[in-house]
N, C-alpha and C positions, 0 to 999 in steps of 0.2 A: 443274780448277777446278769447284766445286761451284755449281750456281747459289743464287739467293738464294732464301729461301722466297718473295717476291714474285711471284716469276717462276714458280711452281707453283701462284699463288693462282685456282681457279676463280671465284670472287667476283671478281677482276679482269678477268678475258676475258668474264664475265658483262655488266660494267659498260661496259667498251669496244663491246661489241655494243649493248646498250640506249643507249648515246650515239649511237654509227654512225647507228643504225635513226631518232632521233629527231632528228639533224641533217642525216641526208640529205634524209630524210620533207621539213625546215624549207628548208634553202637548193640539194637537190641534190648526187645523186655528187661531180661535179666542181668542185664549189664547196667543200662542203667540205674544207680539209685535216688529213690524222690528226694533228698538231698541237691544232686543236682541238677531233678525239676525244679525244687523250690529256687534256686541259683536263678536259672533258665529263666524265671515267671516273675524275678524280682520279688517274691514272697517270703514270709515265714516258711519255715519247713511242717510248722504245725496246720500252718493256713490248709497244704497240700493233703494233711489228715482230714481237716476239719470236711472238706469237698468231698474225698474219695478215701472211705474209712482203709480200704486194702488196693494197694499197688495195681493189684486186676482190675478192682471197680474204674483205673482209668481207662484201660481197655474198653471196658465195656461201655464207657461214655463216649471214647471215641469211635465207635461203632455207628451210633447214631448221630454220626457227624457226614456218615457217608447219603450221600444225593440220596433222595427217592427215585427210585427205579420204576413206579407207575407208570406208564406211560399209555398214555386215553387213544385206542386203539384205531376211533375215526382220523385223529390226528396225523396219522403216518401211513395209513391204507388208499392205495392208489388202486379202485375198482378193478379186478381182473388181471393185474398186474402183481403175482408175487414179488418177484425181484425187486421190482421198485419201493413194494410196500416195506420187505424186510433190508432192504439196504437202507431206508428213512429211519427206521425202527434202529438198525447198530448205530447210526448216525448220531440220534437223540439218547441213545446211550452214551455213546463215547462222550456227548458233548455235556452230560451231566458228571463223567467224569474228570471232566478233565482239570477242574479246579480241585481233585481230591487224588492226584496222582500218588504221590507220598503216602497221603492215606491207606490207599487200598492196597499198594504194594505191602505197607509194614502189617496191616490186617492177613493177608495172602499168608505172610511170613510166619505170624506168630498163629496160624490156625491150628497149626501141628501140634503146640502143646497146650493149647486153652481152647478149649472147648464151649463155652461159652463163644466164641470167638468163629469156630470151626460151624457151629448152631446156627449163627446170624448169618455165616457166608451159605451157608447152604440153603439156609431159607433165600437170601436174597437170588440165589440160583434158579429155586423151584417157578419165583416172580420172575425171573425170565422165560424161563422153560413156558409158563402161562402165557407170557405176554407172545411169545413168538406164534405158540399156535392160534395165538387170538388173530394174531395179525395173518396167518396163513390161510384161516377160515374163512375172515371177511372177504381176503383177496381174491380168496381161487373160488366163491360163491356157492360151496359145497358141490364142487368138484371132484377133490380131493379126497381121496380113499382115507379115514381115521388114522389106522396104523400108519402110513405115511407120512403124517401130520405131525404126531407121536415123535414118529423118528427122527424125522430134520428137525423137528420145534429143542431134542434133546442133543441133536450136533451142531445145530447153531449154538444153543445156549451154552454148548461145552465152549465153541470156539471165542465166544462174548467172554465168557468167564475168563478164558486165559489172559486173551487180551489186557481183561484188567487185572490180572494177578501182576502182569510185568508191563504196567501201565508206567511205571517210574521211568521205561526205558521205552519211550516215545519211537526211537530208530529201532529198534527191536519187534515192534510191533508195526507189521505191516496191515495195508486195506484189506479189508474182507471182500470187495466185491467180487472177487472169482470165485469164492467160496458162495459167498450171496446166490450168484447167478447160477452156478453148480445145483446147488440146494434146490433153487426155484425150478431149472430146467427137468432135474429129475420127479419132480415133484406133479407138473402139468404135461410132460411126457407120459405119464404112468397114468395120469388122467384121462388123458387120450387114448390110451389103449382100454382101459374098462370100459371107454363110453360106448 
């Protein structure tokens, strides 16, 4: 039996996920039923099986909907200059989140009881956590004492993460650059003293 063109249509599973994403975001995983995702995505209710055999599997496809967080560490490091380097660096975070606002908020929300969910955010964490010290090392030109590196690379990346946990709420979430220049000063202050 051949399936129907329907059930081949990318523009549909497109549309089922932009509904998921923006009825969970509204009432909650658990609250919603795919019922009325299918509603939501102008679909059959089966169409919605046929993509995503269990309710979670949308989750987890809307997971990799969120930005890649890579970010090519020459591109944001201003020689010698931490602050600047990591204030480019939240910059080009923020700006890859910022068309996945909703997103990452309803991810944030549902990490507590899916794990799967809870996996991906902490990885995409650890990708910060990396990226910071990458950009800390280039900048301060091994200056920088390790464990210090270590330390601010894992309070930045806390204070990045929250940011975007309640990214939904743009006036809630203020600049980091005090924190930024905080981070930095402690950082080539303490390098200064070892040298």
């Amino acid at each position: 039996m051949a399936r129907s063109k329907s059930g081949d249509d990318p523009s549909a599973r497109e549309r089922i996920l932009t509904a998921a994403e923006k009825l969970f975001a509204e009432a909650g995983f658990d609250a919603t039923p795919t019922s009325r995702i299918a509603e939501a995505a102008r679909v059959p209710k089966g169409l919605v099986h046929y993509y995503f055999r269990r309710k979670s599997d949308l989750l987890t496809a809307l997971i990799k909907r969120l930005p890649d967080e890579h970010i090519e560490t020459a591109n944001v490091v201003v020689p010698g200059d931490v602050a600047a380097s990591l204030r480019r660096l939240v910059a080009e975070l923020d700006a890859r989140l910022s068309d996945s606002r909703l997103l990452s908020h309803l991810l944030w929300r549902e990490a507590d009881t899916h794990k799967d969910v809870r996996e991906a955010l902490q990885a995409r964490f650890q990708t910060i956590v990396h990226q910071v010290k990458a950009v800390i090392i280039t900048a301060g030109a091994g200056t920088i004492a390790m464990a210090d590196v270590d330390s601010a690379a894992g309070l930045l990346a806390l204070a990045v993460s929250y940011r975007h946990s309640v990214a939904r709420h743009p006036e809630d979430t203020p600049m980091m650059d005090r924190e930024v220049d905080f981070i930095a000063d402690a950082l080539t202050l303490g390098a200064g003293t070892k040298a």
